[in-house]
PDB file of N, CA, C, O and CB in Angstrom:
ATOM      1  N   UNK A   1      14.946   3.986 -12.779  1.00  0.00           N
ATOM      2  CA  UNK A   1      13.727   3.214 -12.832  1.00  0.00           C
ATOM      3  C   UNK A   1      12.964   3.403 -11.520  1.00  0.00           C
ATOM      4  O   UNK A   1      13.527   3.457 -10.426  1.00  0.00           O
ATOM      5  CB  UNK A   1      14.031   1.716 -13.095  1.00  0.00           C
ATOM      6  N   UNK A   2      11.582   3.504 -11.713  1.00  0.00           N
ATOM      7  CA  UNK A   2      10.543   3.676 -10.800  1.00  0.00           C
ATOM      8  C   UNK A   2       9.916   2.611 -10.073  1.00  0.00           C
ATOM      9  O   UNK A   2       9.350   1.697 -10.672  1.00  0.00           O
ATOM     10  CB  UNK A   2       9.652   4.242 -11.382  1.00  0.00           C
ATOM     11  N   UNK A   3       9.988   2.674  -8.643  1.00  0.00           N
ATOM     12  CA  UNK A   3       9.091   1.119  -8.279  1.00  0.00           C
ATOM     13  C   UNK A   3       7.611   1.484  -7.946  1.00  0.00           C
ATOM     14  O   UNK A   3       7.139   2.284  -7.138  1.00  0.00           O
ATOM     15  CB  UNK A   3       9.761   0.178  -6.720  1.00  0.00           C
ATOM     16  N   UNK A   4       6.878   0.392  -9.090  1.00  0.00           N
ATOM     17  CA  UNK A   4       5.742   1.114  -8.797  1.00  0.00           C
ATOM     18  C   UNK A   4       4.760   1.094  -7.391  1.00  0.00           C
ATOM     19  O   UNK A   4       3.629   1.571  -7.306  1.00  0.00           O
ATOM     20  CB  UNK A   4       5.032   0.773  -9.817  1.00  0.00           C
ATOM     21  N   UNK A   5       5.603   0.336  -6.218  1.00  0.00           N
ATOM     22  CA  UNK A   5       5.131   0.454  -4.991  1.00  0.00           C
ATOM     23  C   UNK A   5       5.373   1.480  -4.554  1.00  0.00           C
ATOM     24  O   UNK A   5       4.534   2.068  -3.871  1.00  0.00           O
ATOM     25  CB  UNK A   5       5.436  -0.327  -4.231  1.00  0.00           C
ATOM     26  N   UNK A   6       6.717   2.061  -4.840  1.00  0.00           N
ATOM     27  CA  UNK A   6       7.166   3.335  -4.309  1.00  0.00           C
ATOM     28  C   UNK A   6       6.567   4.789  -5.076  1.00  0.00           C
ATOM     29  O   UNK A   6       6.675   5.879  -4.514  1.00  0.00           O
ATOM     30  CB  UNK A   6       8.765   3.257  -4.418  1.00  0.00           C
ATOM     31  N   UNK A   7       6.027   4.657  -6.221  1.00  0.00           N
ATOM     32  CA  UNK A   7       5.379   5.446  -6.601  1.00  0.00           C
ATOM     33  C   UNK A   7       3.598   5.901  -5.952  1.00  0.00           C
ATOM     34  O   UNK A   7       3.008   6.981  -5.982  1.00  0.00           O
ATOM     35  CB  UNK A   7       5.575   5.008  -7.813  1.00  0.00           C
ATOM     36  N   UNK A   8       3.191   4.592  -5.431  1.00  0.00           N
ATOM     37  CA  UNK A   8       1.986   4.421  -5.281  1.00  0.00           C
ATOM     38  C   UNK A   8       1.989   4.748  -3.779  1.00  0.00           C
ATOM     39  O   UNK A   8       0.931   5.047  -3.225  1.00  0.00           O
ATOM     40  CB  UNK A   8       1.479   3.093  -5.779  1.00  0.00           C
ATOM     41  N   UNK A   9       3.345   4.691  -2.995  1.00  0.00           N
ATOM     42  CA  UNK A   9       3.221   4.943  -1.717  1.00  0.00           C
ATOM     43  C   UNK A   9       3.513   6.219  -1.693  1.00  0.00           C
ATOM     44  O   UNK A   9       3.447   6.844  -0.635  1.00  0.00           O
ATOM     45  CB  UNK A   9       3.938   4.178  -0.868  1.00  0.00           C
ATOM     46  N   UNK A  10       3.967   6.936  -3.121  1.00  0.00           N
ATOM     47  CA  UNK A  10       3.994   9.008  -2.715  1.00  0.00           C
ATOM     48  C   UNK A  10       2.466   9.214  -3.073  1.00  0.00           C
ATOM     49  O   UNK A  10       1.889  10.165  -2.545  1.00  0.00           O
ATOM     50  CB  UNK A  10       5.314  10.430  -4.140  1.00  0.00           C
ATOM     51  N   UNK A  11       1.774   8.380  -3.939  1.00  0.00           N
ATOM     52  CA  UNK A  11       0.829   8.827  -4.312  1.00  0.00           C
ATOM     53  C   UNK A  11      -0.648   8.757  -2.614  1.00  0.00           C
ATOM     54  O   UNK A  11      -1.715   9.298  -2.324  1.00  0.00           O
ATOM     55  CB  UNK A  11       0.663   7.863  -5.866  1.00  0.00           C
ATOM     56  N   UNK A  12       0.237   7.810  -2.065  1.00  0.00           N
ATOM     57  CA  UNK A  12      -0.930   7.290  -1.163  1.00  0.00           C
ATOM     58  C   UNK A  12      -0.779   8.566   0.436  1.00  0.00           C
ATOM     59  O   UNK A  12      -1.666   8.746   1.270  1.00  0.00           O
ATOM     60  CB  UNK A  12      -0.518   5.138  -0.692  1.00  0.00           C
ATOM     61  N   UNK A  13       0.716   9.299   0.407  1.00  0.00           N
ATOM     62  CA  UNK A  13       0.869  10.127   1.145  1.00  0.00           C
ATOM     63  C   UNK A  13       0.644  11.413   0.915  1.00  0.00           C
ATOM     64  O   UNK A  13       0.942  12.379   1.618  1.00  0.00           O
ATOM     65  CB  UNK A  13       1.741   9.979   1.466  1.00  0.00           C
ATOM     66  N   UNK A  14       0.071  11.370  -0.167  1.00  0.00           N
ATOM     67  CA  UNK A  14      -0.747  12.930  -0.987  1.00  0.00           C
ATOM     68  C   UNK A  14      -2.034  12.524  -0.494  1.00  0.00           C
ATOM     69  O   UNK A  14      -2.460  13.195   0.446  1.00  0.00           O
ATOM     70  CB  UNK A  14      -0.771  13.185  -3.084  1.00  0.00           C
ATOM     71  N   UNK A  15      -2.830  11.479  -0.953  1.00  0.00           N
ATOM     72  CA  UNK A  15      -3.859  11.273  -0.831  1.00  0.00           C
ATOM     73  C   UNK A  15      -4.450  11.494   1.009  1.00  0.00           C
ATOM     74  O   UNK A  15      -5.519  11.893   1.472  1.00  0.00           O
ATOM     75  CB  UNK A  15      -3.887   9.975  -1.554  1.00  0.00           C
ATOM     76  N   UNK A  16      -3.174  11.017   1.652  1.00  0.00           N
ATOM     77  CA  UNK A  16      -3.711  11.365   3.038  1.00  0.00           C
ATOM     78  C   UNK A  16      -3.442  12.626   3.544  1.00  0.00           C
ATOM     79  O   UNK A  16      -4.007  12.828   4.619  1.00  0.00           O
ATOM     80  CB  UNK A  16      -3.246  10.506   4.001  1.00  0.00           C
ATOM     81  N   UNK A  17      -2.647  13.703   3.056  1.00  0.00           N
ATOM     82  CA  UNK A  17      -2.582  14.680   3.333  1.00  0.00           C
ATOM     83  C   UNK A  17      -3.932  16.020   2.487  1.00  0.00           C
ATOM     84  O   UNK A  17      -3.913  17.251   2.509  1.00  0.00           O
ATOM     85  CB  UNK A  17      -1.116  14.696   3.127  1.00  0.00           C
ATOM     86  N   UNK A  18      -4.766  15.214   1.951  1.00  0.00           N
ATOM     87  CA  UNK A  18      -5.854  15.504   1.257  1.00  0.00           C
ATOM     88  C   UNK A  18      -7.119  15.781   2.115  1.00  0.00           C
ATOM     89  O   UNK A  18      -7.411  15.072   3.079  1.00  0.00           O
ATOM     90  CB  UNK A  18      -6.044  14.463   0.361  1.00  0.00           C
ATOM     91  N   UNK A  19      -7.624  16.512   1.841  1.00  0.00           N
ATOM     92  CA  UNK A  19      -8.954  16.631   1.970  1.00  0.00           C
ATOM     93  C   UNK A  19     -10.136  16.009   1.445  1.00  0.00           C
ATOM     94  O   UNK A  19     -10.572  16.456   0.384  1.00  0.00           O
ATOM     95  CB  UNK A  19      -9.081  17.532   1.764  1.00  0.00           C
ATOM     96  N   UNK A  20     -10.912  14.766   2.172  1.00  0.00           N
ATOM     97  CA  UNK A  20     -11.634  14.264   1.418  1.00  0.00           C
ATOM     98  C   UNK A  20     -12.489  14.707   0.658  1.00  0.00           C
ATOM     99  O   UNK A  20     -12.885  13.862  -0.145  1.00  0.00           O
ATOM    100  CB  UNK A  20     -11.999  13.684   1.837  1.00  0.00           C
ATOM    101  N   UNK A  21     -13.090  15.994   0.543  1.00  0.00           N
ATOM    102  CA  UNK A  21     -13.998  16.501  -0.468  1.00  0.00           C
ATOM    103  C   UNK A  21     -13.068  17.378  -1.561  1.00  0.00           C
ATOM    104  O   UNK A  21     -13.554  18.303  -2.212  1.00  0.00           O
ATOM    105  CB  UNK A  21     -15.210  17.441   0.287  1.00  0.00           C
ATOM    106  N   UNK A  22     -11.712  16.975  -1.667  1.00  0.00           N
ATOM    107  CA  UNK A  22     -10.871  17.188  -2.276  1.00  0.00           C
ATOM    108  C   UNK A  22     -10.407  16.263  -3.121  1.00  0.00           C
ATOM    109  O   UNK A  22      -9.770  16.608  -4.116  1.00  0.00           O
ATOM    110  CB  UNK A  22     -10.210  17.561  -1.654  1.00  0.00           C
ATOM    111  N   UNK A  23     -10.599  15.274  -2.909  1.00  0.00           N
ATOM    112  CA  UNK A  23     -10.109  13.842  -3.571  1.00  0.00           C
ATOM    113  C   UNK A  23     -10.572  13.747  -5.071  1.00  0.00           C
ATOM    114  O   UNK A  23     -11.757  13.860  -5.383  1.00  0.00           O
ATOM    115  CB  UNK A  23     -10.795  12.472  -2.723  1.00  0.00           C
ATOM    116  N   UNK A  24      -9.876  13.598  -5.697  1.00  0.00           N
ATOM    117  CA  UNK A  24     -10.530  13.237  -7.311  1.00  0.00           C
ATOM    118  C   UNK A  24     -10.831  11.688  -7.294  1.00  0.00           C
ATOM    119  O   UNK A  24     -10.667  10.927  -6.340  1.00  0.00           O
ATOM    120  CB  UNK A  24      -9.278  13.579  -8.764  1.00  0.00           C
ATOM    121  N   UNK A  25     -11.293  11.391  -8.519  1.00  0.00           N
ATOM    122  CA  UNK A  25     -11.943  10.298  -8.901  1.00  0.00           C
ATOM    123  C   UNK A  25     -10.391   9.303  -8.915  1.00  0.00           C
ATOM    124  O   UNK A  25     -10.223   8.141  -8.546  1.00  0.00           O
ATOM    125  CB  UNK A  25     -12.940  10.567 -10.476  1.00  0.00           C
ATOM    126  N   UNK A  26      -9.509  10.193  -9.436  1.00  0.00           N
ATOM    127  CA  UNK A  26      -8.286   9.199  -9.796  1.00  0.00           C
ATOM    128  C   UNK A  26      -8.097   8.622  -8.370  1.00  0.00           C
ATOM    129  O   UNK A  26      -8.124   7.451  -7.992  1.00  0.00           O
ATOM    130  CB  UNK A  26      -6.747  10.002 -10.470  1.00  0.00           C
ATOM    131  N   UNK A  27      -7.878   9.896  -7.613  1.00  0.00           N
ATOM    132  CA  UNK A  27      -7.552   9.567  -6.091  1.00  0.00           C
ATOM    133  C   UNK A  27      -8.319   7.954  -5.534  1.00  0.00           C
ATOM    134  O   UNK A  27      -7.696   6.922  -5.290  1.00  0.00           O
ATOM    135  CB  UNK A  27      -8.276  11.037  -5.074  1.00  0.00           C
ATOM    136  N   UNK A  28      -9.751   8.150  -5.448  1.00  0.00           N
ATOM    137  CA  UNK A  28     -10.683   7.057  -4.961  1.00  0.00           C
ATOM    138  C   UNK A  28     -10.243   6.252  -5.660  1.00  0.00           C
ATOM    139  O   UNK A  28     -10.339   5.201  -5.027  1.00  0.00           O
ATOM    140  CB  UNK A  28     -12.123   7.126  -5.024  1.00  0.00           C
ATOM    141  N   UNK A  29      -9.506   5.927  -7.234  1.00  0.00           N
ATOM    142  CA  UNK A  29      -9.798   4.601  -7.685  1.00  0.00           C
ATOM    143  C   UNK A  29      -8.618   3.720  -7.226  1.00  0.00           C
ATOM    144  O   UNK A  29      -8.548   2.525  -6.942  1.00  0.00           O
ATOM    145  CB  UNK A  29     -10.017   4.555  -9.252  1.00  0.00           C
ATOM    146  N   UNK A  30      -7.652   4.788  -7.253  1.00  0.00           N
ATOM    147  CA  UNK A  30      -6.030   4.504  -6.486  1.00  0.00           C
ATOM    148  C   UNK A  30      -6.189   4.095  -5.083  1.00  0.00           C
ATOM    149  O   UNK A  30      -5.376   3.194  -4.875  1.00  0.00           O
ATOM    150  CB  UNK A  30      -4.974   5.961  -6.395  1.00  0.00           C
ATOM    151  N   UNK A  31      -6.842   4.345  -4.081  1.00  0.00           N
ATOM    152  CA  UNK A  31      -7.132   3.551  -3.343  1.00  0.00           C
ATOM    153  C   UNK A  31      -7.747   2.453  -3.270  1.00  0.00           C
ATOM    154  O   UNK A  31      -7.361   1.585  -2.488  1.00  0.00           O
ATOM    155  CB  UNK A  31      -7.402   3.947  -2.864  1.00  0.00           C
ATOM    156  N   UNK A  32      -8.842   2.273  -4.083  1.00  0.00           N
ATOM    157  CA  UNK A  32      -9.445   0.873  -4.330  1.00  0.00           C
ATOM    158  C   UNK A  32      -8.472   0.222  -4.854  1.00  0.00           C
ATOM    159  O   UNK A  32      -8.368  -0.942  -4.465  1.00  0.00           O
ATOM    160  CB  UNK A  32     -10.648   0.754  -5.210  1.00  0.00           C
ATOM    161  N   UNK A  33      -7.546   0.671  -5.788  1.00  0.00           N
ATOM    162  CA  UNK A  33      -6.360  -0.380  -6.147  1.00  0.00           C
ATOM    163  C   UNK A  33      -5.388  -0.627  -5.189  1.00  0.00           C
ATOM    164  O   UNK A  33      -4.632  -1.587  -5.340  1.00  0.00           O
ATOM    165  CB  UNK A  33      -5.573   0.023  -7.294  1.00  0.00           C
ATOM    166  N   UNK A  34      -5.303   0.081  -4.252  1.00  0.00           N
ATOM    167  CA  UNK A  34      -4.424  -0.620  -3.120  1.00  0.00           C
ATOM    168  C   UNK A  34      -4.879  -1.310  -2.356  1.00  0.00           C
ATOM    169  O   UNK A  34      -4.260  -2.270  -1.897  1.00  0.00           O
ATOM    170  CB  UNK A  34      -3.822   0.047  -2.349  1.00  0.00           C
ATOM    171  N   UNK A  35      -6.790  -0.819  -1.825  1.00  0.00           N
ATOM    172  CA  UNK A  35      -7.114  -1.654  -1.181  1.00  0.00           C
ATOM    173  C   UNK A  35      -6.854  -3.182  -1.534  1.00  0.00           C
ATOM    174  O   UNK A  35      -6.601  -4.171  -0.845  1.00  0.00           O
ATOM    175  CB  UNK A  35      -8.185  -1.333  -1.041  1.00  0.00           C
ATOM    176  N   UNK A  36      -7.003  -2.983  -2.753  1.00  0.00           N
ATOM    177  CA  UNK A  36      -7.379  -4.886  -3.368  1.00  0.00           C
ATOM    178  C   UNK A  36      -5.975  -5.424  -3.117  1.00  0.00           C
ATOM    179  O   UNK A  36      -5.979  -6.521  -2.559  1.00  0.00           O
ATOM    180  CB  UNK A  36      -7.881  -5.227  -5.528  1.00  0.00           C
ATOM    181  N   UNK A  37      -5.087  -5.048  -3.324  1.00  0.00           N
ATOM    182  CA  UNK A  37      -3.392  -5.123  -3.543  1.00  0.00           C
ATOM    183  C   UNK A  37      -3.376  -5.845  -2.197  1.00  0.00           C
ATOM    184  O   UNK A  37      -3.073  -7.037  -2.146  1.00  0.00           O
ATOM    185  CB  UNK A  37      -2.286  -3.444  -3.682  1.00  0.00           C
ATOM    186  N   UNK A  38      -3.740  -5.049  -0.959  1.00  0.00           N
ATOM    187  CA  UNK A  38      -3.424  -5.383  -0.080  1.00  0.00           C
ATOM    188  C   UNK A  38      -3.588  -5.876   0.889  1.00  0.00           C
ATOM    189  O   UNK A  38      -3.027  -5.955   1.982  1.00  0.00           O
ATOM    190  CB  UNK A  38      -3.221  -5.045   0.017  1.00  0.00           C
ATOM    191  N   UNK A  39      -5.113  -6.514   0.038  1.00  0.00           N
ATOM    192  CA  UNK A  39      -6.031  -7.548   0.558  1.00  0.00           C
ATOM    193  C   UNK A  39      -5.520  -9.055  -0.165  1.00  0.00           C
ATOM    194  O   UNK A  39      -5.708 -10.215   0.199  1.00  0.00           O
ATOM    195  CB  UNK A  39      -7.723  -7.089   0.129  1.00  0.00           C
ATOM    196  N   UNK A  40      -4.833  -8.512  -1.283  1.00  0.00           N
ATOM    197  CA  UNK A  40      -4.398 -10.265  -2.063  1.00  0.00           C
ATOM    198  C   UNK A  40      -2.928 -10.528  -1.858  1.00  0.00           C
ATOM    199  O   UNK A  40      -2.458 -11.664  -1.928  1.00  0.00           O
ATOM    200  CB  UNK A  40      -4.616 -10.398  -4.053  1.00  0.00           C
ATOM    201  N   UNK A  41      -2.318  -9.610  -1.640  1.00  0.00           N
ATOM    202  CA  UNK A  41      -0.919 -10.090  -0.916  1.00  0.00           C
ATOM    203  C   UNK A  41      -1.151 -10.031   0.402  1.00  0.00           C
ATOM    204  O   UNK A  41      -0.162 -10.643   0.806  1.00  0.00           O
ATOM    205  CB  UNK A  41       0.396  -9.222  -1.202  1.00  0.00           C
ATOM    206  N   UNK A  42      -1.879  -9.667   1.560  1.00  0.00           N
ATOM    207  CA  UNK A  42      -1.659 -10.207   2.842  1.00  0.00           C
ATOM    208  C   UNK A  42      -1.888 -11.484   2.683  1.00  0.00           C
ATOM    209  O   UNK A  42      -1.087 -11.992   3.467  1.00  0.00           O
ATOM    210  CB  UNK A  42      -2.414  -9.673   3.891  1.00  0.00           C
ATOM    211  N   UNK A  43      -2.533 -12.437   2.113  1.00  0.00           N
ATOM    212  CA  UNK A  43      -3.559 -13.547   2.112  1.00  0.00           C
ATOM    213  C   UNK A  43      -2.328 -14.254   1.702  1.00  0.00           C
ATOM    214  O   UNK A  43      -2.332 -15.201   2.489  1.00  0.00           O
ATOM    215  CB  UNK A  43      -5.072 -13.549   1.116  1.00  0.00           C
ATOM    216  N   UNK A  44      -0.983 -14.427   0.755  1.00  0.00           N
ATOM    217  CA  UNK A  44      -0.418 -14.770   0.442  1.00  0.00           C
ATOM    218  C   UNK A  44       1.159 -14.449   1.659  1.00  0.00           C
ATOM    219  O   UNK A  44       2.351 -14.396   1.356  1.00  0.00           O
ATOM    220  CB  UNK A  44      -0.765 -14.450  -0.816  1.00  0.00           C
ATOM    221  N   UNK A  45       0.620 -14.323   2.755  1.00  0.00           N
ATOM    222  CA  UNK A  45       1.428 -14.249   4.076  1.00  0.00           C
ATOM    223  C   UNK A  45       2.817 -15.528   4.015  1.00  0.00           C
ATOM    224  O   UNK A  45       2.587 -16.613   4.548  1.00  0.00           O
ATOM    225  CB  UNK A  45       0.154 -14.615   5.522  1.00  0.00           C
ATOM    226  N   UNK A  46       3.706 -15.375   3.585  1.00  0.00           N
ATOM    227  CA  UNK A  46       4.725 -16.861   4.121  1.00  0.00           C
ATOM    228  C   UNK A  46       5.007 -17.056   5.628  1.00  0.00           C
ATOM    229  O   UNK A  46       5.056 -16.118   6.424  1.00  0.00           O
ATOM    230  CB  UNK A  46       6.397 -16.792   3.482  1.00  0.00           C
ATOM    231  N   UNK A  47       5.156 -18.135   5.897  1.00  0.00           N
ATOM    232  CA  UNK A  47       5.159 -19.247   7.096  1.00  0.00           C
ATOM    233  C   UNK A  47       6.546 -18.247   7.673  1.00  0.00           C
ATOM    234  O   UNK A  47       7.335 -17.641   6.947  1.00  0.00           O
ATOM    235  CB  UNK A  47       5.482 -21.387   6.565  1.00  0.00           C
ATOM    236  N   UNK A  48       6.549 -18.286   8.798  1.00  0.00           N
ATOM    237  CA  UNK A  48       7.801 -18.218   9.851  1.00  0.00           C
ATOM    238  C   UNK A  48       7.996 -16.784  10.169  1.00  0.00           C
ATOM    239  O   UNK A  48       6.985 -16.153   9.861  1.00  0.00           O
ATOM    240  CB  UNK A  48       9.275 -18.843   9.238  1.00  0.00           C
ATOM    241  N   UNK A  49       8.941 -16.029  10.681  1.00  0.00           N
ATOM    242  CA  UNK A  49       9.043 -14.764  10.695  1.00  0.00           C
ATOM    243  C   UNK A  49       9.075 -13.629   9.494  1.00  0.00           C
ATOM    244  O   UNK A  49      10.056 -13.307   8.824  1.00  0.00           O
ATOM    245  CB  UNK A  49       9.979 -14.731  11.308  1.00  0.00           C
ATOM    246  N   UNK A  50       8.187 -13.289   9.438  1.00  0.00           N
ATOM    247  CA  UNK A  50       8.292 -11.872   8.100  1.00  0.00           C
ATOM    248  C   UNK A  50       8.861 -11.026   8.024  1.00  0.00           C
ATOM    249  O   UNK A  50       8.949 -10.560   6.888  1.00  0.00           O
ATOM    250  CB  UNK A  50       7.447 -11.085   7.798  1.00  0.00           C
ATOM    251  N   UNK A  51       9.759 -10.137   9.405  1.00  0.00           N
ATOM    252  CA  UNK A  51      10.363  -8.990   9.720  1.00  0.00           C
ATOM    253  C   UNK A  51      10.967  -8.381   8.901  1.00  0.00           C
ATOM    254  O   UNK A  51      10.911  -7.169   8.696  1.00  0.00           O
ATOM    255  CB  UNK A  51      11.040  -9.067  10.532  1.00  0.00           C
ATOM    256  N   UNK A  52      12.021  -9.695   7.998  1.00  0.00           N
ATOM    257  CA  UNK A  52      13.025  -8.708   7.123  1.00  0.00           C
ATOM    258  C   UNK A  52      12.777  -9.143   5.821  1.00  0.00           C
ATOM    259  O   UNK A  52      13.737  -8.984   5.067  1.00  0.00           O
ATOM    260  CB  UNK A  52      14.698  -8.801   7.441  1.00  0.00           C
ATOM    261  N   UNK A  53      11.276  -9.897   5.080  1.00  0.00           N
ATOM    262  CA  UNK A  53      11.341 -10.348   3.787  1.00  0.00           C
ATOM    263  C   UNK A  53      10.692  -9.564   3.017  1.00  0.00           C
ATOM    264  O   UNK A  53       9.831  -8.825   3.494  1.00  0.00           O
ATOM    265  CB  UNK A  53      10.937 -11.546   3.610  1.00  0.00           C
ATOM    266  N   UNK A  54      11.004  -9.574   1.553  1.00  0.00           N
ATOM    267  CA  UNK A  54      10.516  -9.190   0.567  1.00  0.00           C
ATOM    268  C   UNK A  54       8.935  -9.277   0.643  1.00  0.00           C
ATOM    269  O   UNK A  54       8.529  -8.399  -0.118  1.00  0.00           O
ATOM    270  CB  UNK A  54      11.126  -9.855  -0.414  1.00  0.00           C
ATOM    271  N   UNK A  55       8.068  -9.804   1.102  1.00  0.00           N
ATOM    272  CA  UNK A  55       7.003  -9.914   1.114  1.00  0.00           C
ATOM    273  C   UNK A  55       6.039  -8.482   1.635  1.00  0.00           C
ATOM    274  O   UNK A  55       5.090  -7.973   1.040  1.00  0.00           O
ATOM    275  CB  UNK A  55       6.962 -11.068   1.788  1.00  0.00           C
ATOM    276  N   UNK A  56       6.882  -7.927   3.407  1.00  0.00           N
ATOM    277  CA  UNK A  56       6.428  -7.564   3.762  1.00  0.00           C
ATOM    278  C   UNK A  56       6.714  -6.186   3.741  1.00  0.00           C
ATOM    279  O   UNK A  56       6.013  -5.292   4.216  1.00  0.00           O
ATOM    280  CB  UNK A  56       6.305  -8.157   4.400  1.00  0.00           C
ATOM    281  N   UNK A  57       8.010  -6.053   3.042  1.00  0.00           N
ATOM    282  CA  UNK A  57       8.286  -4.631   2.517  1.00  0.00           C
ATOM    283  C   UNK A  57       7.631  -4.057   1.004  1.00  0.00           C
ATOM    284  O   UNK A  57       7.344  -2.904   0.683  1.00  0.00           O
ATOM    285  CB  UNK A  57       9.874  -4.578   2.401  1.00  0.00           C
ATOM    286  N   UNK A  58       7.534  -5.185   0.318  1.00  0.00           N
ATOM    287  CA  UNK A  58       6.284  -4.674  -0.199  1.00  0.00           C
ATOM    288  C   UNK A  58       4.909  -4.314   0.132  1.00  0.00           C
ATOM    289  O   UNK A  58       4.556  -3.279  -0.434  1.00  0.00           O
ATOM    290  CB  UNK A  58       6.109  -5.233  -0.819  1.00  0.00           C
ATOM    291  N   UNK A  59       4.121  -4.795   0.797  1.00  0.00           N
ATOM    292  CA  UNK A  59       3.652  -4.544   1.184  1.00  0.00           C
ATOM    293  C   UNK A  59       3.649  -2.725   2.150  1.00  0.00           C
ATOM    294  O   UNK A  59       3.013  -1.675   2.047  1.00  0.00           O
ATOM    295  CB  UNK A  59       3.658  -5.648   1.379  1.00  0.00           C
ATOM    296  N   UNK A  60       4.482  -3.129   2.803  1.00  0.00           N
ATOM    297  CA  UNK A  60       4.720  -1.358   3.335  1.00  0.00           C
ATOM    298  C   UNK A  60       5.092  -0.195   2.084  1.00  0.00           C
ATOM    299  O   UNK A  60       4.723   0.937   2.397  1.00  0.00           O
ATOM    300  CB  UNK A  60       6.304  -1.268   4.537  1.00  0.00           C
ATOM    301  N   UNK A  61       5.572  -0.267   1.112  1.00  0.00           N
ATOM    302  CA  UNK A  61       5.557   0.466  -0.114  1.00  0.00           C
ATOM    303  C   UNK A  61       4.214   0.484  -0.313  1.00  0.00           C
ATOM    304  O   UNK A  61       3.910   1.600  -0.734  1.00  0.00           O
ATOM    305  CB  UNK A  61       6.346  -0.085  -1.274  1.00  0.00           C
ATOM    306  N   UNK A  62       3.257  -0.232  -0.210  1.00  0.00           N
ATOM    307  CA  UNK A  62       1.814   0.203  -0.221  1.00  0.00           C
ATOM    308  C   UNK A  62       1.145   1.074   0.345  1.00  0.00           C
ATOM    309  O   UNK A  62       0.133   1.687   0.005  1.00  0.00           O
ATOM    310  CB  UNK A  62       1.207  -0.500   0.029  1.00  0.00           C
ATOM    311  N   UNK A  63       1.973   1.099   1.519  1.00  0.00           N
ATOM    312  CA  UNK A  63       1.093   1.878   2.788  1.00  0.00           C
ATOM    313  C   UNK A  63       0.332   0.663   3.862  1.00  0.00           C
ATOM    314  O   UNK A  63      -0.791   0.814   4.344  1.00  0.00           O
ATOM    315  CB  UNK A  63      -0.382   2.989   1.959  1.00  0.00           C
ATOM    316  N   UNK A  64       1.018  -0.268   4.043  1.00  0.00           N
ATOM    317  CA  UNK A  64       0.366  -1.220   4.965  1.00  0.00           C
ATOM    318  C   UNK A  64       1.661  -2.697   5.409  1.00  0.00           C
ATOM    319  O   UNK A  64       2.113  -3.692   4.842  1.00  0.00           O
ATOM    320  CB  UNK A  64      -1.252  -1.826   3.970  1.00  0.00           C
ATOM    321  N   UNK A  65       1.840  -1.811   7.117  1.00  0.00           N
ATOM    322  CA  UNK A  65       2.953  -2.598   7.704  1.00  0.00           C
ATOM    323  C   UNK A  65       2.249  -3.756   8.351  1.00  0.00           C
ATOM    324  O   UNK A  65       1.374  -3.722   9.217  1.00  0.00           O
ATOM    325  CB  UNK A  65       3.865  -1.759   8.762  1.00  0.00           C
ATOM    326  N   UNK A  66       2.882  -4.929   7.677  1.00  0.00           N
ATOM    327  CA  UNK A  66       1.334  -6.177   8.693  1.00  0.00           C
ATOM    328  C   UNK A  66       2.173  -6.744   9.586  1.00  0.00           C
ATOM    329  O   UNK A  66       2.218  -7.973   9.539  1.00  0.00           O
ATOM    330  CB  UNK A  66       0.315  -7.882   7.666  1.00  0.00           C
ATOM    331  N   UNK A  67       3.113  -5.995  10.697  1.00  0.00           N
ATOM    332  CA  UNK A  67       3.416  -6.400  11.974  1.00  0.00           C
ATOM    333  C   UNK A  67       2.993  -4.906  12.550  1.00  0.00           C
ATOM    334  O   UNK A  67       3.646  -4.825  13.591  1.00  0.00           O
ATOM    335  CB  UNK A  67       5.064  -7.022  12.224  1.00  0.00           C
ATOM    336  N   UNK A  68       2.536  -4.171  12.463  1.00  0.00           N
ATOM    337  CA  UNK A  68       2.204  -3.409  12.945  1.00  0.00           C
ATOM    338  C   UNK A  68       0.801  -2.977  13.455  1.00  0.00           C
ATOM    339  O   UNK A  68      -0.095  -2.461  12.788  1.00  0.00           O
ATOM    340  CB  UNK A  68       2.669  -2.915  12.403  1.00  0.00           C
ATOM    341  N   UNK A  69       0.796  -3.249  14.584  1.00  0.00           N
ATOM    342  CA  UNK A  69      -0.755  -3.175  15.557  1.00  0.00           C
ATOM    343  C   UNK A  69      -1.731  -2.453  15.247  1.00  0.00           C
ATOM    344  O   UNK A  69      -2.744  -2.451  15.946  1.00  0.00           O
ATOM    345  CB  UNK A  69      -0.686  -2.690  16.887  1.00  0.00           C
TER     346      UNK A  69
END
C-alpha cells in the first residue's frame, strides 16, 4: 500500500528537479494541491513540542518541514 503523502512527495521531487517551462498542467495543479494541503494542516498546528508527532511528519511527506527555518 501507497501513502499518498509519500507518493506526492516523489511527485513533488520530480517537479523540482523540472524545468519550469517544462512543467505540465498536471504538474501546476499538483502543486496548488499541496500548496492548499499545507496551508490547512499548518493552521491545525498542536500545542507543545511537534518534533516527533504525526502531525508534522506529515506534513514533511508533503515537502514542508515546519521546524525548519
Amino acid at each position: 500500500m501507497r501513502s499518498t503523502g509519500h507518493e506526492s512527495g516523489r511527485h513533488i521531487v520530480t517537479i523540482l528537479h523540472t524545468k519550469k517551462a517544462d512543467l505540465t498542467d498536471g504538474d501546476w495543479q499538483h502543486m496548488a494541491k499541496v500548496v492548499g494541503y499545507v496551508k490547512r494542516h499548518s493552521a491545525q498546528r498542536p500545542d507543545g513540542d511537534v518534533e516527533h508527532t504525526r502531525w508534522r511528519y506529515s506534513l514533511m511527506n508533503w515537502g514542508n518541514d515546519p521546524l525548519k527555518k
